[in-house]
C-alpha positions as CSV (number, residue, x, y, z in Angstrom):
1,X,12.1,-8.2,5.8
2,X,10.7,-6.1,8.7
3,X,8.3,-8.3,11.3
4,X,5.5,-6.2,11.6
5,X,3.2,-8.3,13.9
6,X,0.1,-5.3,14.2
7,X,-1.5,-2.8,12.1
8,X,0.4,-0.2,14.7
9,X,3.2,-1.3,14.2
10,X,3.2,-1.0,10.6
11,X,2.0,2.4,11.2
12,X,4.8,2.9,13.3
13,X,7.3,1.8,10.6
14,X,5.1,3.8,8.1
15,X,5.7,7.0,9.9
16,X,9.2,6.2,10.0
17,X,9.5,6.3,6.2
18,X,7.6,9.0,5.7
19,X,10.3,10.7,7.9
20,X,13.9,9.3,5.9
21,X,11.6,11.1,2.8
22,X,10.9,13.9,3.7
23,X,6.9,13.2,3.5
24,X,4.1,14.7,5.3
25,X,1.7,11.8,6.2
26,X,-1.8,11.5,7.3
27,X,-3.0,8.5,9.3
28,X,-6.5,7.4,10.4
29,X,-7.3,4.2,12.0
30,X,-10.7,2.2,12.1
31,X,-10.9,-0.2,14.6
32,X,-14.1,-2.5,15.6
33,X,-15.4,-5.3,13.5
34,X,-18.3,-2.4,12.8
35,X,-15.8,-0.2,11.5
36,X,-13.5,-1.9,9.2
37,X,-14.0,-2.3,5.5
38,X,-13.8,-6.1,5.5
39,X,-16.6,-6.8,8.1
40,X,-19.4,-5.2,6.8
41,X,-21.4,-8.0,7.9
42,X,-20.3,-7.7,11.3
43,X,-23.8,-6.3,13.0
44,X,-24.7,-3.4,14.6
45,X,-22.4,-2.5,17.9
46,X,-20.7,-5.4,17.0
47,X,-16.8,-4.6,18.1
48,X,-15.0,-7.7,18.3
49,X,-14.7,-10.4,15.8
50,X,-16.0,-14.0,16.7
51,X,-12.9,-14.7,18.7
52,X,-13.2,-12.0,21.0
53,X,-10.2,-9.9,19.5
54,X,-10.5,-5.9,18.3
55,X,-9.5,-5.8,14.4
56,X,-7.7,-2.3,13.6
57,X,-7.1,-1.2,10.1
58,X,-5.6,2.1,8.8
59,X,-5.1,4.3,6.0
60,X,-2.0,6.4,5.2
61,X,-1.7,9.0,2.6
62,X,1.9,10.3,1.8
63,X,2.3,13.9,0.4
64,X,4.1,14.6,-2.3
65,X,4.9,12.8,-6.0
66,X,4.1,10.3,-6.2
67,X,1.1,10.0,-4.4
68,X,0.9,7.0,-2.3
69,X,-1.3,5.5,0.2
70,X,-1.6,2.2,2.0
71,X,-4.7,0.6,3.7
72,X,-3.4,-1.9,6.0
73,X,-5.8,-4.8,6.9
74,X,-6.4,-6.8,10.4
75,X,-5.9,-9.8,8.0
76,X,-2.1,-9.7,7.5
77,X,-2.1,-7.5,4.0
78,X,-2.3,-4.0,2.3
79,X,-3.7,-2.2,-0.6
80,X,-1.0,0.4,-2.0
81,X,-2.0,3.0,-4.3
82,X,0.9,4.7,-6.4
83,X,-0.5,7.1,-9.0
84,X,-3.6,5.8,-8.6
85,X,-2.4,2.2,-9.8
86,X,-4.0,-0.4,-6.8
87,X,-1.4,-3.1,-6.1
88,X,-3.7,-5.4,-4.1
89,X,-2.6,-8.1,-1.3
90,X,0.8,-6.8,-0.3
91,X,1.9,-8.8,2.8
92,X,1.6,-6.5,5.5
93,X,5.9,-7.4,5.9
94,X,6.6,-6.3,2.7
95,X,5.0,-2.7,2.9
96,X,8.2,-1.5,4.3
97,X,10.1,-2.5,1.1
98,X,7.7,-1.9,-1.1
99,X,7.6,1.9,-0.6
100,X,11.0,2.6,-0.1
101,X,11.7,1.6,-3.3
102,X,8.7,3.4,-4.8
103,X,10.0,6.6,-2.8
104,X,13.8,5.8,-3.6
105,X,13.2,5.5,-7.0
106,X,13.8,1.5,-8.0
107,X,10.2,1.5,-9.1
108,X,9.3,2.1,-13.2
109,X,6.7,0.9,-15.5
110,X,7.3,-1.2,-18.4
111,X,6.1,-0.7,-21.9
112,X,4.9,-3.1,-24.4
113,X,4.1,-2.5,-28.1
114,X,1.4,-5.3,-29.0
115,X,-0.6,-5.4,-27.4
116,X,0.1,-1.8,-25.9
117,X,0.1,-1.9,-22.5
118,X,1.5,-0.9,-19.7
119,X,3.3,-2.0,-16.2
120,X,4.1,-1.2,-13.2
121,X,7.0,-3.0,-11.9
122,X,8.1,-2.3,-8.0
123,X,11.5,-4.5,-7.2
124,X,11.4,-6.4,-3.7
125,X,14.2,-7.7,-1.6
126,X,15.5,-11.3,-3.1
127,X,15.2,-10.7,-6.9
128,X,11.7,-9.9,-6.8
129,X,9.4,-7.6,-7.9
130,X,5.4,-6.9,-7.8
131,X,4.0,-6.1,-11.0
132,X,0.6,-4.0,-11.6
133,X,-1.3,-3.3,-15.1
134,X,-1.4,0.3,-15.4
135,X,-4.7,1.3,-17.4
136,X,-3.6,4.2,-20.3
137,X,-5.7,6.4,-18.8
138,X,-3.7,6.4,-15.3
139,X,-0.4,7.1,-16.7
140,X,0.4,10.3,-14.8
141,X,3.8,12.1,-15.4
142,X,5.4,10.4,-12.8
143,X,4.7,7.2,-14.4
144,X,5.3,8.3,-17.9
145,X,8.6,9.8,-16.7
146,X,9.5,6.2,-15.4
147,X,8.6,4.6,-18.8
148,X,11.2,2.1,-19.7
């Protein structure tokens, strides 16, 4: 599991990814207490949280299928979006994992008859896996063509 200690870093490592794909990536940061998504009650020209530190947050958006993107939060976790399909609270260590083996191909959605539903299942180092309900409506090709 990678240490990734700031948001920057996990940029860094995000960047790097993007690169052993073959992906074009876009990157824009928010930093400020009056800038990221979390701390809307942070005040006007308010910049620092109450400790006196700067919170940064980003948001990457991978080109090509599928499409991906990753907020990263100043709290520690991520929001990943394959296909549409929000996996919320991913451990900002486990981002690195996570999308290599969405963009190496590990990752598939399960099917289930009754009642019919879907799932998307990514596997994680140490026999585990995240698992997302997939709404019908969402199933793209990419995740139909992972159906298992």
């Amino acid at each position: 599991m990678d240490q990734l200690p700031t948001t920057e870093a996990a940029v860094t490592v995000l960047r790097a990814i993007a690169a052993e794909h073959a992906r074009e990536i876009e990157v824009t940061h928010d930093i400020g207490a009056d800038q990221t998504s979390r701390r809307t009650a942070a005040g006007v020209g308010v910049t620092t949280d109450a400790d006196g530190t700067l919170p940064h947050e980003a948001y990457a958006e991978f080109g090509g299928v599928p499409r991906v993107s990753v907020r990263l939060f100043p709290e520690d976790d991520a929001l990943i979006t394959v296909e549409g399909v929000e996996c919320h609270d991913i451990p900002r260590d486990e981002v690195p994992a996570f999308l290599r083996s969405v963009f190496g191909g590990l990752a598939y959605v399960t099917a289930r008859r009754f009642p019919p539903g879907y799932r998307l299942v990514v596997p994680l180092p140490g026999d585990r896996a995240h698992k997302e309900p997939v709404p019908m409506f969402l199933l793209s090709p990419w995740l139909s063509g992972r159906v298992r």
